[in-house]
mmCIF file as gemmi writes it, N, C-alpha and C atoms, coordinates in Angstrom:
data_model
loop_
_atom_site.group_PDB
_atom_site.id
_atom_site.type_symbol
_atom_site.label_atom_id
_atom_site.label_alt_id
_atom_site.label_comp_id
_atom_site.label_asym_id
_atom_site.label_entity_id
_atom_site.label_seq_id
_atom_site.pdbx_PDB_ins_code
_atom_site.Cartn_x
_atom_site.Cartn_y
_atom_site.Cartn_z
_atom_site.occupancy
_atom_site.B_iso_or_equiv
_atom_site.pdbx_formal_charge
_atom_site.auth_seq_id
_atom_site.auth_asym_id
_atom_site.pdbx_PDB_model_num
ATOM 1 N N . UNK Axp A 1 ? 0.82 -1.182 0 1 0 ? 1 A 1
ATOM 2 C CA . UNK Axp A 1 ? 0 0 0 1 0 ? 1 A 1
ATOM 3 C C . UNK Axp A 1 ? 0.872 1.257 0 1 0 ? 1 A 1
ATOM 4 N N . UNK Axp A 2 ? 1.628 1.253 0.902 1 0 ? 2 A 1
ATOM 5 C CA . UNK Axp A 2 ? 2.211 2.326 0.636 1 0 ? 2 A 1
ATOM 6 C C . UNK Axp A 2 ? 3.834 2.311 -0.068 1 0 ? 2 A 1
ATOM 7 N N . UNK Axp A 3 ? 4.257 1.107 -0.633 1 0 ? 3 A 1
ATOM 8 C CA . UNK Axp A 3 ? 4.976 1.529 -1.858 1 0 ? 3 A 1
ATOM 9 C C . UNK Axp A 3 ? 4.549 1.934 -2.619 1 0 ? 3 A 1
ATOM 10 N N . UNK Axp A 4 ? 3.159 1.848 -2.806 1 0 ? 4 A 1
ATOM 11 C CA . UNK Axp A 4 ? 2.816 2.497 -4.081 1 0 ? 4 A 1
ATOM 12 C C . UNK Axp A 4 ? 2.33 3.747 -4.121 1 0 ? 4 A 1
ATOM 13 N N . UNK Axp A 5 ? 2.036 4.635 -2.882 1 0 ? 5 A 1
ATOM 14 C CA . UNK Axp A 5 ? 2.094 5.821 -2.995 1 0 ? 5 A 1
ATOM 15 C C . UNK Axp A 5 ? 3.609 6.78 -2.765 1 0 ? 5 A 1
ATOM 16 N N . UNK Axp A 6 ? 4.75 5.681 -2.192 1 0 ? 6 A 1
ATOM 17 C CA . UNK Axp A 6 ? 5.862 6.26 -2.606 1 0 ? 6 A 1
ATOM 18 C C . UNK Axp A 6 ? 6.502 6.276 -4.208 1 0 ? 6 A 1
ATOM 19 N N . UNK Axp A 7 ? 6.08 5.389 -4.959 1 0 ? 7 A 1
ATOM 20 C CA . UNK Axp A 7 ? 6.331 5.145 -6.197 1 0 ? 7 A 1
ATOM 21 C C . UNK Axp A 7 ? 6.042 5.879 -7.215 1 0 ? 7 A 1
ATOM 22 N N . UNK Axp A 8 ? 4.671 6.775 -6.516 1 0 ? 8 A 1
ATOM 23 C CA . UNK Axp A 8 ? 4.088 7.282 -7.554 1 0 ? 8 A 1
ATOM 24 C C . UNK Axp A 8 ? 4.538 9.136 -6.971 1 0 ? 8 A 1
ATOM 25 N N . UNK Axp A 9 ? 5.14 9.261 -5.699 1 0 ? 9 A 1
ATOM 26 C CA . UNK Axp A 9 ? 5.295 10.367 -5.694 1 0 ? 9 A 1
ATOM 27 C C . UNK Axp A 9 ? 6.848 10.809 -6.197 1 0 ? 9 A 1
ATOM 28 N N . UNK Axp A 10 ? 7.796 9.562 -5.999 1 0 ? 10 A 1
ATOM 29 C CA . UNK Axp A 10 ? 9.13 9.54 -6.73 1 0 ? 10 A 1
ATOM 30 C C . UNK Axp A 10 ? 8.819 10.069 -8.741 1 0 ? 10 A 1
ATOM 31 N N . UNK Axp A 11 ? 9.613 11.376 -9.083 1 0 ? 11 A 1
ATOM 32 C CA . UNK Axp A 11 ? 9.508 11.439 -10.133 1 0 ? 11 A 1
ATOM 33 C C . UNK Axp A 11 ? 10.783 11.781 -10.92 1 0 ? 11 A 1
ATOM 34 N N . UNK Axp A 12 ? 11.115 11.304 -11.915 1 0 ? 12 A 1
ATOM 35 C CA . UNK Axp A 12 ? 12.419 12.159 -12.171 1 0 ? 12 A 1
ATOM 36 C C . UNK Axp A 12 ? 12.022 13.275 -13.184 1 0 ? 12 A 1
ATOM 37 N N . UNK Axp A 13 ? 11.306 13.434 -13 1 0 ? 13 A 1
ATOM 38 C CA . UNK Axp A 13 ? 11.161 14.845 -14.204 1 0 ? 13 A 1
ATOM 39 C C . UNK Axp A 13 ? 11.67 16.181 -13.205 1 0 ? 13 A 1
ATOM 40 N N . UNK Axp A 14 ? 12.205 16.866 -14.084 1 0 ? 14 A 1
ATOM 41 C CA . UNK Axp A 14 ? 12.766 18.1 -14.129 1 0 ? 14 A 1
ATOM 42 C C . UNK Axp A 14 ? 12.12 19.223 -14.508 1 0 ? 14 A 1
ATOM 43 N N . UNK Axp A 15 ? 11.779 20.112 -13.794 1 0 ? 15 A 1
ATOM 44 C CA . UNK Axp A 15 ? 11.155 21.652 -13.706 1 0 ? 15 A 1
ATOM 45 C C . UNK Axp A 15 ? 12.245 22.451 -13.977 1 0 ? 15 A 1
ATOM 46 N N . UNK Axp A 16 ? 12.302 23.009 -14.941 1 0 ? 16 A 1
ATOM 47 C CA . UNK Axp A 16 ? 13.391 24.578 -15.717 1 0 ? 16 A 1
ATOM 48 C C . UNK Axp A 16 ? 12.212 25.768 -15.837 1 0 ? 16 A 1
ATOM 49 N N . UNK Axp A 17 ? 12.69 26.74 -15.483 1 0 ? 17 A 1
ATOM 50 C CA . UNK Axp A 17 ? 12.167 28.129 -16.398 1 0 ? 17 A 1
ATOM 51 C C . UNK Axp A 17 ? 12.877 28.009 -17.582 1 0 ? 17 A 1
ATOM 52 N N . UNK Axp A 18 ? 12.219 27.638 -18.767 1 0 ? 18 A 1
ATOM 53 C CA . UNK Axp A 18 ? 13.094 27.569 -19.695 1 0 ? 18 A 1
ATOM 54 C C . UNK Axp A 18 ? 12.197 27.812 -20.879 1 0 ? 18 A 1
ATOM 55 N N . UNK Axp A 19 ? 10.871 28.756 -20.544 1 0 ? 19 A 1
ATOM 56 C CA . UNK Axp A 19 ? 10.079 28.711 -21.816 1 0 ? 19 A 1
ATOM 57 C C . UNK Axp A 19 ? 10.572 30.102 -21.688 1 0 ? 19 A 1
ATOM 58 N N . UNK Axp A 20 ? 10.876 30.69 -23.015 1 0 ? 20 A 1
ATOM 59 C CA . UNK Axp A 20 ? 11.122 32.234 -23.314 1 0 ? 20 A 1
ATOM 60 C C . UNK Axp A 20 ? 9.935 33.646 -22.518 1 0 ? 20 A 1
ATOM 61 N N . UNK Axp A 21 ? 8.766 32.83 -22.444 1 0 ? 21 A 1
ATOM 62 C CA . UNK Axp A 21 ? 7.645 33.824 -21.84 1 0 ? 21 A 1
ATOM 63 C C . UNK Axp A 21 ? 8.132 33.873 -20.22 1 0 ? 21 A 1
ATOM 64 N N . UNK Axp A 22 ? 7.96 32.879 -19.477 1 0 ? 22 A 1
ATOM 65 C CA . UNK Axp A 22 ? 8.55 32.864 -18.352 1 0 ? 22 A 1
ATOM 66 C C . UNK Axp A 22 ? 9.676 33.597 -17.768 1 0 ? 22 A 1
ATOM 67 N N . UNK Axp A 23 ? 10.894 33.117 -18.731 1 0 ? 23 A 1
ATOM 68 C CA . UNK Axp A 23 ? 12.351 33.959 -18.626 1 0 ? 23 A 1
ATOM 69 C C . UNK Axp A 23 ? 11.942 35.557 -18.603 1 0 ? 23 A 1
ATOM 70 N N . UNK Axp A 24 ? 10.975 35.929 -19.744 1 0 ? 24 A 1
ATOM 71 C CA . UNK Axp A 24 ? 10.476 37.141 -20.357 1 0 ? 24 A 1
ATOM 72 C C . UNK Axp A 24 ? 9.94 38.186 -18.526 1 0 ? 24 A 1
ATOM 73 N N . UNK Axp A 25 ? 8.814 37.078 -18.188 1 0 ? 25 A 1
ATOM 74 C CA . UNK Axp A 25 ? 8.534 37.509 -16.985 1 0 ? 25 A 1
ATOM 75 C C . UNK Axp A 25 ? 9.218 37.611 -15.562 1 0 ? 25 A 1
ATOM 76 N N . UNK Axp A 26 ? 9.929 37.054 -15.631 1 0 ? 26 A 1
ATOM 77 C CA . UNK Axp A 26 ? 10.996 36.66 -14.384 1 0 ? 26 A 1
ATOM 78 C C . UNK Axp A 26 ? 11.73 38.117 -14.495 1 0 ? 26 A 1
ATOM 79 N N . UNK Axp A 27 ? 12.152 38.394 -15.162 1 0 ? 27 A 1
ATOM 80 C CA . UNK Axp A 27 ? 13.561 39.689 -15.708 1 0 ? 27 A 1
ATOM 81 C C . UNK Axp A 27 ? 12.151 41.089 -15.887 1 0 ? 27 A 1
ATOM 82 N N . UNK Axp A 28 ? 11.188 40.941 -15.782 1 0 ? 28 A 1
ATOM 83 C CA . UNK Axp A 28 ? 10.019 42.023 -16.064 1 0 ? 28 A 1
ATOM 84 C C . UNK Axp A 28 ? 9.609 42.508 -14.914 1 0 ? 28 A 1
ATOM 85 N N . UNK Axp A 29 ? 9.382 41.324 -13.569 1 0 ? 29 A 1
ATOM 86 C CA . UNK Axp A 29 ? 9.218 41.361 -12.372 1 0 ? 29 A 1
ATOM 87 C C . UNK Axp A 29 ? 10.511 42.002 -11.591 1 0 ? 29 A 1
ATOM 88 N N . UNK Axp A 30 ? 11.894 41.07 -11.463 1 0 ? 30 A 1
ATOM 89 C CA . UNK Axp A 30 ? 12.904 42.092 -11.783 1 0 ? 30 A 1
ATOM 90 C C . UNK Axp A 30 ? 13.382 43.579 -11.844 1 0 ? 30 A 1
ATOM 91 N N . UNK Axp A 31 ? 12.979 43.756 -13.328 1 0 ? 31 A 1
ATOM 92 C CA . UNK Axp A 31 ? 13.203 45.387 -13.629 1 0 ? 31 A 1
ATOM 93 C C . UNK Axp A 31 ? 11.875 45.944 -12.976 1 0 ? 31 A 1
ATOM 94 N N . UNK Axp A 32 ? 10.951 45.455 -12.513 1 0 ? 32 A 1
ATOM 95 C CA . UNK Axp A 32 ? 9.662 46.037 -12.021 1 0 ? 32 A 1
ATOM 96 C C . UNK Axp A 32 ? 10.017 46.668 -10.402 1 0 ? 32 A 1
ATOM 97 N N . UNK Axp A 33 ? 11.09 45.762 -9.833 1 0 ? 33 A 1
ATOM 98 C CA . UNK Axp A 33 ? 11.36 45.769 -8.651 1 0 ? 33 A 1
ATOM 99 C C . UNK Axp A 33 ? 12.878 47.306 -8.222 1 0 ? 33 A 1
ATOM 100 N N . UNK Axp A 34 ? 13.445 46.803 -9.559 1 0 ? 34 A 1
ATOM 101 C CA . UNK Axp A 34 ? 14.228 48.122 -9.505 1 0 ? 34 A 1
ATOM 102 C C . UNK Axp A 34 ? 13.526 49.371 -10.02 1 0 ? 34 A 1
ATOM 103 N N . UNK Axp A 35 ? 12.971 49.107 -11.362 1 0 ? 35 A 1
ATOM 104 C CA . UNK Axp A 35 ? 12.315 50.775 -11.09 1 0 ? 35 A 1
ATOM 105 C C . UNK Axp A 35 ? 11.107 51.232 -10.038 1 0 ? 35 A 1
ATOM 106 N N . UNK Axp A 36 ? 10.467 50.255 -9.125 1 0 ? 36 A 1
ATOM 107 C CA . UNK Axp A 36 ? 10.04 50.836 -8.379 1 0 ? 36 A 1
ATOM 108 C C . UNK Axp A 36 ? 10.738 51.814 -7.271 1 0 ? 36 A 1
ATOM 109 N N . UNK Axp A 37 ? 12.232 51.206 -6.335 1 0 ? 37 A 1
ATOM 110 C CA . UNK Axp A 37 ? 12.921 50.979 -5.744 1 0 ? 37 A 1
ATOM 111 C C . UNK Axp A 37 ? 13.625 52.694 -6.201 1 0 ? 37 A 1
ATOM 112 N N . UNK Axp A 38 ? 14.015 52.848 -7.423 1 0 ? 38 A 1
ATOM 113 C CA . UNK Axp A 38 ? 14.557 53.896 -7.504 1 0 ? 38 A 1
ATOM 114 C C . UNK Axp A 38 ? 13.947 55.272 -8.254 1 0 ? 38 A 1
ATOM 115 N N . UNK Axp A 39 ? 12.408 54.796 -8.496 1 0 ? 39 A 1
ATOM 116 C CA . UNK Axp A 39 ? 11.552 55.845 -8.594 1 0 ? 39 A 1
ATOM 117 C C . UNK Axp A 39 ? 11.019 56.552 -7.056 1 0 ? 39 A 1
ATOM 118 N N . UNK Axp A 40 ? 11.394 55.198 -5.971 1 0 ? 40 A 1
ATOM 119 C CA . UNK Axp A 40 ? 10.967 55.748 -4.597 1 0 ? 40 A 1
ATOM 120 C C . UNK Axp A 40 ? 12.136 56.937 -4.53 1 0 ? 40 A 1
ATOM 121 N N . UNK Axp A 41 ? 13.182 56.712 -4.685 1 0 ? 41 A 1
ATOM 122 C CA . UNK Axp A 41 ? 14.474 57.809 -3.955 1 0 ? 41 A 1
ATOM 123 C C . UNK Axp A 41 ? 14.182 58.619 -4.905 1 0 ? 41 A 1
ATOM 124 N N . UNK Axp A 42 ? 14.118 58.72 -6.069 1 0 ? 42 A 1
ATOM 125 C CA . UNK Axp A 42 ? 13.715 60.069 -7.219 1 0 ? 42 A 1
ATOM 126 C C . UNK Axp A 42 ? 12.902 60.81 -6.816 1 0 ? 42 A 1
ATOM 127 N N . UNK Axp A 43 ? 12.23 60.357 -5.998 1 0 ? 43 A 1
ATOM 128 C CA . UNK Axp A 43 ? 10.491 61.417 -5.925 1 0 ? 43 A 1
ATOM 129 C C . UNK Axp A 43 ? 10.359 61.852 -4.715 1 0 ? 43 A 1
ATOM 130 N N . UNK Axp A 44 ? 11.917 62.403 -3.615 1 0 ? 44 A 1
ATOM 131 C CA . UNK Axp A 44 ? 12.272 61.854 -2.668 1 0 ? 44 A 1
ATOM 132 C C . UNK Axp A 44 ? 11.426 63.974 -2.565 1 0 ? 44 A 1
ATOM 133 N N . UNK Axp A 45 ? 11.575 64.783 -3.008 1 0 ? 45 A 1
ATOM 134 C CA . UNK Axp A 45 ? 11.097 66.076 -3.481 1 0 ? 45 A 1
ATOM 135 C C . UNK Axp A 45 ? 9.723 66.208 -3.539 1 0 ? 45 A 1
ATOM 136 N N . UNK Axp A 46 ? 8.708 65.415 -3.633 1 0 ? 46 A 1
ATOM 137 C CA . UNK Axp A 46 ? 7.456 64.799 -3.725 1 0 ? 46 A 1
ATOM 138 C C . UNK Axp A 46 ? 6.648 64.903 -2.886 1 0 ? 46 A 1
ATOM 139 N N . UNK Axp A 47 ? 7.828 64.397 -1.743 1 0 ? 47 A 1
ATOM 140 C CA . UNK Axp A 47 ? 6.828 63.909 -0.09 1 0 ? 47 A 1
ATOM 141 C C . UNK Axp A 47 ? 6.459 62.389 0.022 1 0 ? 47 A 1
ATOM 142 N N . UNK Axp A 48 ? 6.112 62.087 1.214 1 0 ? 48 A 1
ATOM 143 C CA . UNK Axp A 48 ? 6.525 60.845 1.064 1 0 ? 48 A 1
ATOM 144 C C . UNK Axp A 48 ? 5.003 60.321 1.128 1 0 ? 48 A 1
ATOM 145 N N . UNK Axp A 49 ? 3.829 60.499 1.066 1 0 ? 49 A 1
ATOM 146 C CA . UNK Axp A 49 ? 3.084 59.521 0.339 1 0 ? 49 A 1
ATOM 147 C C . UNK Axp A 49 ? 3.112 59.229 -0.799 1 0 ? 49 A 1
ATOM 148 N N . UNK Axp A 50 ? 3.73 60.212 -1.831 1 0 ? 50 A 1
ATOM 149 C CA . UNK Axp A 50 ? 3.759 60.014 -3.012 1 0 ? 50 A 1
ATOM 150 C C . UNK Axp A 50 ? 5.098 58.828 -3.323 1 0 ? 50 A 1
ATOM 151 N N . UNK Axp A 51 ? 6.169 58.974 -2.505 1 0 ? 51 A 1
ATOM 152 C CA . UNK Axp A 51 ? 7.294 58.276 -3.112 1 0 ? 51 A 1
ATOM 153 C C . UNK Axp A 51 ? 6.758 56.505 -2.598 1 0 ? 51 A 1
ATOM 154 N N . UNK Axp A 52 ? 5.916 56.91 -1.138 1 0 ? 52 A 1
ATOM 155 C CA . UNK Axp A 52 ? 5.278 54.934 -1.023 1 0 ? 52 A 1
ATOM 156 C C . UNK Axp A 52 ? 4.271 54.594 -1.462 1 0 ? 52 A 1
ATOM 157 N N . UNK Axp A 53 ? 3.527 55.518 -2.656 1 0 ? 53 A 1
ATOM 158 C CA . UNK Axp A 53 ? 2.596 55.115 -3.157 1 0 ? 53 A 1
ATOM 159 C C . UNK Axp A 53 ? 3.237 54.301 -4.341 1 0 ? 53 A 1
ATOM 160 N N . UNK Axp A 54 ? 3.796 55.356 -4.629 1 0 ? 54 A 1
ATOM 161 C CA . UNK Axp A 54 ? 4.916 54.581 -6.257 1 0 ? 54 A 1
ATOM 162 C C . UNK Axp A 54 ? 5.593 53.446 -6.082 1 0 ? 54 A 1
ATOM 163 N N . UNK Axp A 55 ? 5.918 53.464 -4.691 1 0 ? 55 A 1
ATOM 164 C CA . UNK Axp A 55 ? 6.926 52.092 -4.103 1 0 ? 55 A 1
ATOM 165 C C . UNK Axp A 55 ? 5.847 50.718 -4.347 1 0 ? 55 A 1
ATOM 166 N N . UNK Axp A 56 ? 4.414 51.071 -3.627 1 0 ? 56 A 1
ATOM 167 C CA . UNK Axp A 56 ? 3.585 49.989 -3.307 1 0 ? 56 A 1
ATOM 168 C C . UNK Axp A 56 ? 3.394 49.234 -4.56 1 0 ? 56 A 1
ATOM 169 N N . UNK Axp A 57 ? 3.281 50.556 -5.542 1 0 ? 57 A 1
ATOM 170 C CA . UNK Axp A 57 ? 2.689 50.273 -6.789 1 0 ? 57 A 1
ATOM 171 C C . UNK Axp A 57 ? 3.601 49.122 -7.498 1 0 ? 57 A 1
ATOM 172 N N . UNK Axp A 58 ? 4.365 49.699 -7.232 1 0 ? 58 A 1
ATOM 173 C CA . UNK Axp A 58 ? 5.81 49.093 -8.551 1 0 ? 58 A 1
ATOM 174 C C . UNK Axp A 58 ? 5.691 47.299 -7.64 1 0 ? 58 A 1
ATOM 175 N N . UNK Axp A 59 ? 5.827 47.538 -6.679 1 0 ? 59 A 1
ATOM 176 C CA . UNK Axp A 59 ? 6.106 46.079 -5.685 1 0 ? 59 A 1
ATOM 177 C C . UNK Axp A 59 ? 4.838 45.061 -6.168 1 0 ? 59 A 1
ATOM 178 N N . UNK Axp A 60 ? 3.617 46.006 -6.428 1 0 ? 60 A 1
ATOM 179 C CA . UNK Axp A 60 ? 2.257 45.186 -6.372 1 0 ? 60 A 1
ATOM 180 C C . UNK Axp A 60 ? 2.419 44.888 -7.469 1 0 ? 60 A 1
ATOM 181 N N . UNK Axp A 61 ? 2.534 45.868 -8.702 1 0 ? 61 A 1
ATOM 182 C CA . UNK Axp A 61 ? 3.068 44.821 -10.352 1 0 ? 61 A 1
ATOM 183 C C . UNK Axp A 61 ? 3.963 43.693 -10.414 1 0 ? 61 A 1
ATOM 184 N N . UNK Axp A 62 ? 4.983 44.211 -9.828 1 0 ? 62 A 1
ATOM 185 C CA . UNK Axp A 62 ? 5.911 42.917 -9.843 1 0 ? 62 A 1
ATOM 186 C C . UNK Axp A 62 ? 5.575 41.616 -8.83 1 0 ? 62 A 1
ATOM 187 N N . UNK Axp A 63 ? 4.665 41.917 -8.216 1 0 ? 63 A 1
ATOM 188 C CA . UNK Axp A 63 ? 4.311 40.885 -7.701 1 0 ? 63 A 1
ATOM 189 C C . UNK Axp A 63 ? 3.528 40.071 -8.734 1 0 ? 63 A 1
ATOM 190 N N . UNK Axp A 64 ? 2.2 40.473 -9.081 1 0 ? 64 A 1
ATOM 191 C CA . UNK Axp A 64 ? 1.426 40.276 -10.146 1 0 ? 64 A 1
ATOM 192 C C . UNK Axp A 64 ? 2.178 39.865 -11.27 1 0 ? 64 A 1
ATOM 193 N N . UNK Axp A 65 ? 3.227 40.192 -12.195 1 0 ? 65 A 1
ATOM 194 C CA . UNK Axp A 65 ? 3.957 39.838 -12.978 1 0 ? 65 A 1
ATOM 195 C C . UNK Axp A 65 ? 4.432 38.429 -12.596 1 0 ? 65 A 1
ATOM 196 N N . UNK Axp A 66 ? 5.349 37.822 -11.54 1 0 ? 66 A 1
ATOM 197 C CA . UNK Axp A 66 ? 5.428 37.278 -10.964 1 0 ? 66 A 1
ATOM 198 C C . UNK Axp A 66 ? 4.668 35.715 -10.881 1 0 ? 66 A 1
ATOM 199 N N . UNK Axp A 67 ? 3.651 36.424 -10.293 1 0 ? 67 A 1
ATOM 200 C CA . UNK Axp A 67 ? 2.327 34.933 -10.189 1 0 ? 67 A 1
ATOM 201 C C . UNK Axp A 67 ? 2.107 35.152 -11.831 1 0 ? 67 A 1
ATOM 202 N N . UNK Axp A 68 ? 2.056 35.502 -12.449 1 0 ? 68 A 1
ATOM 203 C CA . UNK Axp A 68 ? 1.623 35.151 -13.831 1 0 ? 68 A 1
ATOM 204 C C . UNK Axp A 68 ? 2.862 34.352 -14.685 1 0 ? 68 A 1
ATOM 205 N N . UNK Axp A 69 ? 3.477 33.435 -13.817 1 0 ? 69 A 1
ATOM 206 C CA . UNK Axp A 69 ? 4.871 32.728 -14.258 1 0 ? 69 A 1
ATOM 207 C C . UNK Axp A 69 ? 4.26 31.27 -14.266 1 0 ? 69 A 1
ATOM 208 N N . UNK Axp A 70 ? 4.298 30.333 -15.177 1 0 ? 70 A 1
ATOM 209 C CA . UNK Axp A 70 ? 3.753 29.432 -14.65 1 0 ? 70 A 1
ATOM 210 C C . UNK Axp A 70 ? 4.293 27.957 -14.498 1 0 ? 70 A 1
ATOM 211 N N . UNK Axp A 71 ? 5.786 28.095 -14.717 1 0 ? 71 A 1
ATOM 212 C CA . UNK Axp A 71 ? 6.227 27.267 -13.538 1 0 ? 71 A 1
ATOM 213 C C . UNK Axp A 71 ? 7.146 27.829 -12.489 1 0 ? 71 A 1
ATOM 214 N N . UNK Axp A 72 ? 6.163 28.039 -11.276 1 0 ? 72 A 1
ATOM 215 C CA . UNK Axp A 72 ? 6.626 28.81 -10.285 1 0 ? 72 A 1
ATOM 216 C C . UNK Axp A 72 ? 7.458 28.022 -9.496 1 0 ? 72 A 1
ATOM 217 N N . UNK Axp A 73 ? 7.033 26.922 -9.293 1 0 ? 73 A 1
ATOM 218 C CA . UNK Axp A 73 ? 7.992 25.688 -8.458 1 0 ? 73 A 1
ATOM 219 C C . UNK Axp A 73 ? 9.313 25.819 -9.228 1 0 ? 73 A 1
ATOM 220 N N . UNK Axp A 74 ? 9.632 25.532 -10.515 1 0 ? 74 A 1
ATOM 221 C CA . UNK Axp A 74 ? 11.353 26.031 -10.747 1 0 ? 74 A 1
ATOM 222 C C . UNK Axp A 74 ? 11.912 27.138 -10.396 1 0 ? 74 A 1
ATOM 223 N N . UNK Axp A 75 ? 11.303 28.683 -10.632 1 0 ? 75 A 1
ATOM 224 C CA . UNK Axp A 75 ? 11.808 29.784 -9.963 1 0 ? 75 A 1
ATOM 225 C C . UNK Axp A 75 ? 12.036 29.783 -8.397 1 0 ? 75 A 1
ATOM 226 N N . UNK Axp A 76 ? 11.134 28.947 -7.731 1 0 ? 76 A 1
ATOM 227 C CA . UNK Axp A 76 ? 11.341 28.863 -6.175 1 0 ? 76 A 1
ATOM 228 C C . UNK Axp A 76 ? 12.476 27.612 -5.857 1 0 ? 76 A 1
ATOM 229 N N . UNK Axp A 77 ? 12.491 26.795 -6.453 1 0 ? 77 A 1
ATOM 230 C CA . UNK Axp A 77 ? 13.969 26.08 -6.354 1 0 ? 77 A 1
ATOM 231 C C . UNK Axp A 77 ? 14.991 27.035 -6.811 1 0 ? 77 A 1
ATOM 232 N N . UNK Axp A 78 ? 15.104 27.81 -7.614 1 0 ? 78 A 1
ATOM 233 C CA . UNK Axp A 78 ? 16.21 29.008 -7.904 1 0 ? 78 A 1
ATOM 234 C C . UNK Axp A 78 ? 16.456 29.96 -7.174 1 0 ? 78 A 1
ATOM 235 N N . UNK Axp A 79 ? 15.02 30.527 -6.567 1 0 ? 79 A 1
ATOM 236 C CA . UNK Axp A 79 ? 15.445 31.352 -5.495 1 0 ? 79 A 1
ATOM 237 C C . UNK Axp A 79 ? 15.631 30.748 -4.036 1 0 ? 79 A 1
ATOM 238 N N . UNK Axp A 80 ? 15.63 29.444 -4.254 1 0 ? 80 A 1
ATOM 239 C CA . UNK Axp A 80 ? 16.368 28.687 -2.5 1 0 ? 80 A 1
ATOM 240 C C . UNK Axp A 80 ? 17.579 28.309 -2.725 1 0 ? 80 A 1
ATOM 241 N N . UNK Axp A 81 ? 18.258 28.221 -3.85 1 0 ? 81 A 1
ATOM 242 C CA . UNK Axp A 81 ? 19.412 27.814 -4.197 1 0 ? 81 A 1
ATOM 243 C C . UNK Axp A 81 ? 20.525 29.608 -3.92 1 0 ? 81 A 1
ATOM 244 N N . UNK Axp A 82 ? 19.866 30.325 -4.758 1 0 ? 82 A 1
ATOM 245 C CA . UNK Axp A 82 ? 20.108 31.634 -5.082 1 0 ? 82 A 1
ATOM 246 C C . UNK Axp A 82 ? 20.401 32.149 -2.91 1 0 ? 82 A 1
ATOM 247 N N . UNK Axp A 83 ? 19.589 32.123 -2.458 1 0 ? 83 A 1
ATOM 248 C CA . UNK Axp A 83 ? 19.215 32.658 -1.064 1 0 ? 83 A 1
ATOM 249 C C . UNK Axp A 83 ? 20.189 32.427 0.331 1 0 ? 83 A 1
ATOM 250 N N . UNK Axp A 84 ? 20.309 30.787 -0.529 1 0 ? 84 A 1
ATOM 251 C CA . UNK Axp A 84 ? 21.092 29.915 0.584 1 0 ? 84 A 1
ATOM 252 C C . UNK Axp A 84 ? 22.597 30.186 0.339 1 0 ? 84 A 1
């Protein structure tokens, strides 16, 4: 009984970001994260609801960008590899 639910959870397949749309989004989320990041210190003249509104904003796209990746399980093995 339960070799066979170890059998079936053993897999050797391999998860890559390796479709061009993905890569596309990964590096979009990315640059989403730096120009938020340094539109905050630019707008530093502004006042500062305006510079953490722009901050929230930029963070909440790239988040959104992000989940629209859809193999997320390879990017999260990259970023535990990347982290550690």
């Amino acid at each position: 009984m339960f070799e066979s639910a170890v059998q079936k959870m053993a897999t050797t397949q391999v998860e890559t970001v390796n479709t061009g749309a993905d890569k596309a989004k990964l590096a979009a989320a990315g640059a989403l994260v730096i120009v938020a990041l340094a539109a905050f210190y630019m707008l530093g003249k502004q006042g500062a609801l305006v510079q953490w509104a722009v901050l929230l904003v930029g963070l909440a796209a790239a988040v959104g960008v992000f989940f629209c990746i859809r193999n997320r399980a390879a990017v999260d093995r990259v970023w535990k590899r990347c982290v550690a």
